[in-house]
N, C-alpha and C positions, 0 to 999 in steps of 0.2 A: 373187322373193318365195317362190318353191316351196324355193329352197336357206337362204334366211335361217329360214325355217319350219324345216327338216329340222334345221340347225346349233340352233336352239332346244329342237327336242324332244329332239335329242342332248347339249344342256348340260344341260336339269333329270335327263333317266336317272342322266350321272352325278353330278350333284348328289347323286339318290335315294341312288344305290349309296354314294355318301361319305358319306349323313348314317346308314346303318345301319352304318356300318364296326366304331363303338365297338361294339355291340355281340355284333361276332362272336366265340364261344370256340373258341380252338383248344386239342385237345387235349394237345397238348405245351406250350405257351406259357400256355393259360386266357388271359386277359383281353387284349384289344391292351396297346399300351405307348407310353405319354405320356412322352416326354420333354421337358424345356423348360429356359429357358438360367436359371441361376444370377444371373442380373442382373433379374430379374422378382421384383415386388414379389408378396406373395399377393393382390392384386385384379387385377394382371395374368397371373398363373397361372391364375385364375377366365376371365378375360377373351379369353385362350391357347386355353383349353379351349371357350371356344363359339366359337373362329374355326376350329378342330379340329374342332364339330360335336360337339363332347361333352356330352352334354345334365348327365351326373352323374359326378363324377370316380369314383364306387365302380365306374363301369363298365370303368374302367382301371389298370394299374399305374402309378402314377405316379413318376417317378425324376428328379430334377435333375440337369441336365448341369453341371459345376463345371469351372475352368480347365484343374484337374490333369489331367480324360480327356481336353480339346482336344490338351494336352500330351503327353500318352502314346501318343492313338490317329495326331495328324495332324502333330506339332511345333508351335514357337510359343512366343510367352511370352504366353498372353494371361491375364486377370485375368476373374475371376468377376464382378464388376459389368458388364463388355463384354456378355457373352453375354446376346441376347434370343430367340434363332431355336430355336422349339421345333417339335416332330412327334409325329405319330401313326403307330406303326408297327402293323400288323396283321397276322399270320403266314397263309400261305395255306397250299394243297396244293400237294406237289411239283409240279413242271413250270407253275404258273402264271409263273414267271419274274418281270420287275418292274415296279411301276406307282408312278408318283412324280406327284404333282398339289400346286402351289404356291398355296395357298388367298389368301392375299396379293399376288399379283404389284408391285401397285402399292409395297411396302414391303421386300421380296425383288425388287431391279429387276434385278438384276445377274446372277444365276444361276438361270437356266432351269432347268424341270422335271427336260429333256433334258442339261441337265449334270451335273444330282444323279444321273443315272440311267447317265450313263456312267460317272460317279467312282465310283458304289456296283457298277457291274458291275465295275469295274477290281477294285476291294477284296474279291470276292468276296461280294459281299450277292445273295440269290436269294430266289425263293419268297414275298416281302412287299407288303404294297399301303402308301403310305408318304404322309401328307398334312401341308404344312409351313405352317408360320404366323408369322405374328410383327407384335406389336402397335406395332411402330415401323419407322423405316426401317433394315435393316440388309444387310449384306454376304450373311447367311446360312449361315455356316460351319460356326456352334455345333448348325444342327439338323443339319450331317453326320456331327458327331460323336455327336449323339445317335442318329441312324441306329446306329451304330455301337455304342453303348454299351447301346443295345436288345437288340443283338442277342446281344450276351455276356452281360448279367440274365437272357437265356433260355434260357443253355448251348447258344450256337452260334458258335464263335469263329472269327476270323479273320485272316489270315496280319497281322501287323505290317506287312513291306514291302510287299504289294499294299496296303492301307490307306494307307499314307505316298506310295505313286506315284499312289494315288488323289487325295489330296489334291493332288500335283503337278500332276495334268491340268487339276483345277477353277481353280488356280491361273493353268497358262499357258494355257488355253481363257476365262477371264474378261480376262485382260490382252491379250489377242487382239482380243476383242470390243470391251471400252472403246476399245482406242485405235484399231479402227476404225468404233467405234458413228456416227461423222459422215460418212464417207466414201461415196463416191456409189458403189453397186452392193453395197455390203456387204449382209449379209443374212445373220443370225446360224444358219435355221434347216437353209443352203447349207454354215454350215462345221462346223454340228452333224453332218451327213451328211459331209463329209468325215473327221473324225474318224475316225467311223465305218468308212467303207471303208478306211481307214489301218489300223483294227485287225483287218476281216477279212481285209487282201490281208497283213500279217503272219502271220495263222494259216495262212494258206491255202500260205504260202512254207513252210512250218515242217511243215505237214502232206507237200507234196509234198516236201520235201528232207531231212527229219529237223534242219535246220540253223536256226540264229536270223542272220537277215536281219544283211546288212552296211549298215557307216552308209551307203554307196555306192546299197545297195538300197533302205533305208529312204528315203534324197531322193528319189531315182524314184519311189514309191509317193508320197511327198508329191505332189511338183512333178504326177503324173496324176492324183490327187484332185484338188488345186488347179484344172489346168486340167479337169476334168470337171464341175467347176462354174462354170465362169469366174470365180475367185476368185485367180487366178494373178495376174493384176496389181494386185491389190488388197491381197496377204499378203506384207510385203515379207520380205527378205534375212534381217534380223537375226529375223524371227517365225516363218520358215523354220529357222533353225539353231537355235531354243527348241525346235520341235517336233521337231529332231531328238534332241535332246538328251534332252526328254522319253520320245522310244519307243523310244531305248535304252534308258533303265531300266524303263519297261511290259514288253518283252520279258524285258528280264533279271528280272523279279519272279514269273515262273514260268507269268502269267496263263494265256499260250496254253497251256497243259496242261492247263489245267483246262475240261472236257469240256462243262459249259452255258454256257460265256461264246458260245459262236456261236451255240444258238440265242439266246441273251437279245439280242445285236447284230442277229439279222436279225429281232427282234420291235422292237426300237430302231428300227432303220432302217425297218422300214414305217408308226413313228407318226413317225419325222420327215420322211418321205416325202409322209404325207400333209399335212406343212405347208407344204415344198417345192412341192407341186401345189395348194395354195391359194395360196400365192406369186405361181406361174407364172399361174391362174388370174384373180386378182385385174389382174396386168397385162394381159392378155387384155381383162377385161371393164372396166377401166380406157381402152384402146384403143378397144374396141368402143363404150363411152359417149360415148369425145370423137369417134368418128365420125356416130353419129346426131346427138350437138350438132351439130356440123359443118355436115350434113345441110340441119335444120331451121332454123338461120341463114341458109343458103343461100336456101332456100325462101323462107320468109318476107323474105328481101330480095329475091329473083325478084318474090316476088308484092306487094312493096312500090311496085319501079320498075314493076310491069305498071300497076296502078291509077293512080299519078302520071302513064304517061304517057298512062291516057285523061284524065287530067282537063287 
């Protein structure tokens, strides 16, 4: 009860903190920045905006995301009536690094917080607090573009390919997921953290040898992520050689040079840490439940045949 309490008063805080978002001004950027998909009607734009927590749109720049930027920032051929997945982007101060919160989960099913959060580290996005929404079910792509296209209305640009490798990772980190979303021992927020350490034991090769990791290296560093989480037998052969494939061009996109992606990765890793050890947790106290059941069926069967056989 004492942790369901804590987990409570830690969801309204950042509740609180997301419903004042809109109205923070920065002084480079002024107003946060709404963006939202091109396939939204204007009462769904209204409608957008108070699942965003936006009480009054003058409180924000408002910008529609259109095919053309999906097209230019991530590839694609997609069309303007597709796009429904819009965000609030909000400029911080340096070194806060990044906060991504999916105000919709149940409608955004498929791409995690913690996914937006790597693709926009990949891409070079820093410094933002970033809240996504969308008023039907969808994929969620169109608000990474708008991530993105936020960030250029505010004269802060970013590299094309790390943008497009971004987009690659969201790509094979969500087809990873789906086609093991059934599978018994999967556990999406296991291979979020693998990711992860995939991308700091590349920095890390790169730091001590001035060199970029060979494909040879790069599967080792997989295949001990894998098994560091016991996910090894569960990520087969051919989802093995995507991810190879993928962090040879992460490498090759210049990322690792660029001097905040390891702290942003080891601030990554300690919130999907903490969901990893509500994980672990849960199965614990999962465990520990079906033993006092256990327990107390025992018992009250003891004390069932005790009294039958006075009688």
């Amino acid at each position: 009860m004492k942790k369901i309490t804590s987990l409570l008063l830690i969801g309204l805080i950042l509740l609180s903190s997301l419903a004042f978002a809109a109205d923070v001004i920065d002084e480079k950027w002024g107003k946060p920045t709404y963006v939202y998909g091109a396939g939204l009607s204007e009462s769904q734009i209204e409608e957008t905006a108070r699942l965003l927590q936006i009480d009054n749109l003058d409180q924000v720049n408002a910008i529609r995301i259109m095919a053309a930027d999906m097209k230019r920032y991530i590839g694609g051929e997609p069309v303007d009536s597709s796009l429904f997945s819009s965000a609030l982007v909000t400029k911080r101060n340096e070194g806060f690094g990044l906060q991504v919160t999916v105000l919709t989960p149940d409608r955004i099913s498929q791409i995690t917080p913690q996914m937006y959060q790597n693709a926009a580290i990949t891409a070079g996005v820093k410094d933002v607090e970033i809240a996504i929404a969308s008023v039907i079910n969808v994929t969620g792509e169109s608000a990474l573009t708008g991530i993105y296209k936020a960030l250029e209305a505010n004269g802060e640009q970013l590299d094309t390919q790390r943008m497009q490798v971004g987009q690659d990772e969201l790509e094979t980190v969500n087809q990873i997921n789906q086609e093991n979303a059934s599978t018994e021992g999967f556990d999406s927020a296991r291979f979020d953290q693998v990711m992860i350490e995939i991308k700091q034991a590349l920095a890390d090769l790169k730091e001590r040898t001035g060199e970029l990791a060979t494909r040879e290296d790069i599967e080792q560093i997989i295949n001990d992520a894998l098994a560091k989480y016991d996910l090894q037998t569960i990520i087969n052969q051919t989802q093995i050689n995507n991810l190879l494939i993928f962090f040879e061009k992460y490498q090759q996109s210049g990322v690792l040079d660029a001097t905040e992606v390891k702290e942003q990765l080891r601030q990554l890793s300690d919130q999907v840490s903490d969901r990893v050890k509500d994980w672990v947790d849960q199965a614990q106290t999962s465990g520990l439940l079906d033993q006092i059941g256990q327990f107390f069926r025992e018992l009250f069967q003891s004390l069932a045949d005790f009294f039958r056989n006075l009688g």
